[in-house]
C-alpha positions in Angstrom: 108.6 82.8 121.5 108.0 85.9 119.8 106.2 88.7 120.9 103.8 90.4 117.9 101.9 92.5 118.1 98.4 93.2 115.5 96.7 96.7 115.4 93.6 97.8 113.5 92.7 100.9 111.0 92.3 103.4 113.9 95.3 102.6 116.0 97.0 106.0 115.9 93.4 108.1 116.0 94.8 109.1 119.5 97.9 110.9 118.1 96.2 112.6 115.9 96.3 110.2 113.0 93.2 109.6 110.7 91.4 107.0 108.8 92.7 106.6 105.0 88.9 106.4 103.6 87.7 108.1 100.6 85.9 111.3 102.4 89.8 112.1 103.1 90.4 112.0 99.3 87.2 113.2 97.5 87.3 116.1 100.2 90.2 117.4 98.0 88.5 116.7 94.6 85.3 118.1 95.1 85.7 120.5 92.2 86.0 117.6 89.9 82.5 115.7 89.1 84.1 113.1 87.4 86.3 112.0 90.6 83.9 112.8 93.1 81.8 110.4 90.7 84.6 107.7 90.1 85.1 107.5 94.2 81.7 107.1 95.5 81.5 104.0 92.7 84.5 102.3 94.3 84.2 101.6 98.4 87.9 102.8 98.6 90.1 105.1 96.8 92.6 102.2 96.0 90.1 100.6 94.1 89.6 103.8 92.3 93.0 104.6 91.9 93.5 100.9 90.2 90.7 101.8 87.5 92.1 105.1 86.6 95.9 103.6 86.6 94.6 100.8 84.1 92.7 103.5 81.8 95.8 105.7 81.5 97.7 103.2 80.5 95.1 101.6 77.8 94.0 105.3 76.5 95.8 107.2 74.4 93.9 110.0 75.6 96.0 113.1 77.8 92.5 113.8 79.9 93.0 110.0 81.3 96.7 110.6 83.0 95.4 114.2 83.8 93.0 112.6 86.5 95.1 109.9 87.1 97.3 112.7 88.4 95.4 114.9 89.7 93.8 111.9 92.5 97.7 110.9 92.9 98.0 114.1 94.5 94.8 113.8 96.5 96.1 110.9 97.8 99.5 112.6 98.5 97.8 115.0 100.2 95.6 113.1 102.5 98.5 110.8 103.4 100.9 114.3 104.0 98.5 115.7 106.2 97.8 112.3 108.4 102.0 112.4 108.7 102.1 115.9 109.5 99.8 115.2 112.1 101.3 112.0 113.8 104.9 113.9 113.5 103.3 116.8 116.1 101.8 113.8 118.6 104.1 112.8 121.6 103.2 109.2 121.4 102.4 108.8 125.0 99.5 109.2 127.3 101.8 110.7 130.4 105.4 111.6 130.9 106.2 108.8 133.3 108.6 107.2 130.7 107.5 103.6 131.9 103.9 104.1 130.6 105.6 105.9 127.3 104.5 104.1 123.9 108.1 104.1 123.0 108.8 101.3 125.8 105.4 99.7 125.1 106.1 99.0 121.6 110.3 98.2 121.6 108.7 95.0 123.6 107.3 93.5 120.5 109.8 91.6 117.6 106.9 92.5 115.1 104.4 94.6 115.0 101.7 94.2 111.7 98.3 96.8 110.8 95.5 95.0 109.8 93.2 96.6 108.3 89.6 96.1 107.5 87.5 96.7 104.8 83.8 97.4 104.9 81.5 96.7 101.8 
């Protein structure tokens, strides 16, 4: 039988990893009206990114790929910081190695996130 093992949106919050949600986004693009705009119309900054992706590539307009790019790197951001964060964390509640997360985890042939989406 095989061991998996199913976490939730949340699961590393104790190593200092955060939610990916649009107030980690648009807290980067507040400058910008029209994205601020754009992601409090969509209930996740995927869905956002989706509608500016298909408008660059249907508009022959430059200001189009200029905001495509400009939430790309919001994104980038967000995403850099979480991984900057979880790369500082130790992983483990105590330094007895048999309560590590490392040994926790290595008993599991898959381990899958699930995440959940509030509308």
């Amino acid at each position: 039988m095989n061991a998996v093992l199913l976490t939730g949106a949340g699961f590393s919050h104790n190593w200092g990893g955060r939610l990916a949600r649009n107030s980690a986004v648009a807290m980067r693009l507040q400058g910008d009206r029209d994205l601020a705009d754009l992601l409090r119309r969509n209930p996740n900054f995927e869905e956002a990114l989706t509608e500016l992706q298909n408008e660059c590539a249907v508009s022959a307009r430059p200001r189009a790929c200029e905001r495509l790019e400009k939430l790309e790197a919001a994104i980038v951001a967000a995403f850099g910081e979480m991984n900057r964060n979880l790369a500082a964390g130790s992983f483990n509640f105590c330094t007895d190695k048999k309560y590590s997360s490392f040994e926790f985890l290595i008993l599991f042939d898959a381990i899958f996130t699930l995440n959940q989406r509030n509308e």
